[in-house]
N, C-alpha and C positions, 0 to 999 in steps of 0.2 A: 547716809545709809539708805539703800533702798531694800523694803519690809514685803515680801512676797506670799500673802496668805497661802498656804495648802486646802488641801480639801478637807483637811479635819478643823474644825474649826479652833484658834486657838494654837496652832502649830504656824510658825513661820520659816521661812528661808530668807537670812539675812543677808545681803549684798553691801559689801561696804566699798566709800567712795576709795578707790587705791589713787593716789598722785603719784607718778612715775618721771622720777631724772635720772641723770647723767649716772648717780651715784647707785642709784635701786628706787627705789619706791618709798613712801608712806602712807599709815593710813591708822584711822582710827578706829579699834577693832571693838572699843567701848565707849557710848556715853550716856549713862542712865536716864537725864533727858529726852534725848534724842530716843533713847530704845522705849522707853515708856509712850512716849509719845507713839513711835510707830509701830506697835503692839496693842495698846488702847488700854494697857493695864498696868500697874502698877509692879513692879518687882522687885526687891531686895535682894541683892546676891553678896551670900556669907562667907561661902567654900569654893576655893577653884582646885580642882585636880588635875590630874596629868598620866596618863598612861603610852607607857613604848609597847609595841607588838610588831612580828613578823607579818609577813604575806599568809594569810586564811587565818590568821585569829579572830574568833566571831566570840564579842562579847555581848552579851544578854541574852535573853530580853529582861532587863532589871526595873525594878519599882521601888519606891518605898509607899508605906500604906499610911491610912487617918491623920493624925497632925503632926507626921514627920514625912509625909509626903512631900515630893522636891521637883522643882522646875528648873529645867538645865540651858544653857547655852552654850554649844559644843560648835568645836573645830579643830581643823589638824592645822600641826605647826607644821610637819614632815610628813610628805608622802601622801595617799588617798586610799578613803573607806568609802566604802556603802554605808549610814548612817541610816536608821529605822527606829519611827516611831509608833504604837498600837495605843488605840485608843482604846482604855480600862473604863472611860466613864460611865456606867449599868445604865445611864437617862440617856444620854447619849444616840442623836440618830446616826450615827458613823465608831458605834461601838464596834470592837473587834475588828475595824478595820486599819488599813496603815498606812504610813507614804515613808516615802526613802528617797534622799537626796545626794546625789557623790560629794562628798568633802574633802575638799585634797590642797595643800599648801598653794599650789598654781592657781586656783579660782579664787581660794580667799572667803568663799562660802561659809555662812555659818548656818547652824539648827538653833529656834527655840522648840523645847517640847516642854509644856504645861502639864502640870500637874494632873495627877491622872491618867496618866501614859505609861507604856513601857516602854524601854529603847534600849536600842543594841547596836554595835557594829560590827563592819566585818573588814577587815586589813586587805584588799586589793594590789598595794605597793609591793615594794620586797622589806619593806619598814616603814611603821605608823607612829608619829608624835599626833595623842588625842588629846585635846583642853576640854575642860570644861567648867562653868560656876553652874554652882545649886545655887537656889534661894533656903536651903534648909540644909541643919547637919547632918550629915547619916546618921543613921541610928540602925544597928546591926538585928534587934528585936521586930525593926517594922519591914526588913527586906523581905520582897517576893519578888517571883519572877514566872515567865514564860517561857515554853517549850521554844525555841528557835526554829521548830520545824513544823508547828502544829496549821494543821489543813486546814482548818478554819478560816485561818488569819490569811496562808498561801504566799506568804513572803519570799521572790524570788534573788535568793544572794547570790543572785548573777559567779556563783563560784563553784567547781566539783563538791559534789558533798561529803567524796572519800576525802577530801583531801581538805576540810575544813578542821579547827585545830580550837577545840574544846575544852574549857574547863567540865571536870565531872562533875560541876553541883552545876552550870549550864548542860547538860546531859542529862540530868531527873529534873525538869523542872515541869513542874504541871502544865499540861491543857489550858487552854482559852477556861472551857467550861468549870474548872477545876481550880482554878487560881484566887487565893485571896481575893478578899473585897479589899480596890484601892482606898473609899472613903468610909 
């Protein structure tokens, strides 16, 4: 697997090795060794989820906060997102900023976003299968989240913005300046 630092430090773009035959493909989409190794840190992953969406579901910007805070390793099985990370960390010289990578079945790309971040997606396809493992369990008490559209941050979702398809609690969610403390 090849580990592609972003600009925040602590965010990767994963590249894994695909072997391609006659039959399809293979390839190893996990191996804690190996991802420890080329991340530099240690991670445990507990929880894997799974979500389906249509074309313009924008989910986040979601966090969790203090010692239920959670580090993810995300990918789509079907289809292709814009995936986006925002760095929460207040010490931080790349706070409130963010990067965004296409994740779509055909590439085979994956995200880590480290704790401390917020992240969200947005469905590109005409249908999205999104994976992902935490290294922590949700906890419904410690969720926060960000505005999807706050000028601060300047996240472009390369999508209409009438036409983007929102949950209403992603619809109030606070300001950059106004959001929970992630630690």
């Amino acid at each position: 697997m090849n580990f592609i630092p972003t600009k925040l430090e602590g965010c990767f773009i994963c590249e894994p090795k695909i072997i391609p035959d006659g039959r399809g493909y293979f390839m190893e989409s996990f191996n804690e060794k190996t991802f420890e190794q080329g991340i530099g840190q240690k991670v445990h992953f507990v929880q894997d989820n799974q979500s389906f969406s249509s074309k313009g579901v924008l989910r986040g910007l979601h966090y969790q906060t203090g010692e239920h805070a959670q580090a993810k390793l995300v990918r789509v099985l079907v289809g292709e997102v814009l995936d986006v990370a925002v760095d929460l960390r207040p010490e931080s010289p790349t706070f409130g900023q963010h990067v965004s990578v296409v994740l779509s079945a055909e590439n085979q790309k994956q995200f880590f976003v480290p704790r401390g971040f917020a992240h969200g997606f947005l469905v590109l396809s005409d249908t999205a299968v999104f994976f992902y493992k935490c290294d922590n369990f949700y906890h419904k008490e410690s969720e926060g989240g960000v505005i999807y559209n706050d000028e601060t941050i300047g996240i472009d979702w390369q999508f209409p913005a009438q036409k983007l398809i929102i949950s209403d609690k992603d619809k109030v969610q606070p300001i950059l300046a106004n959001a929970q403390k992630v630690w």
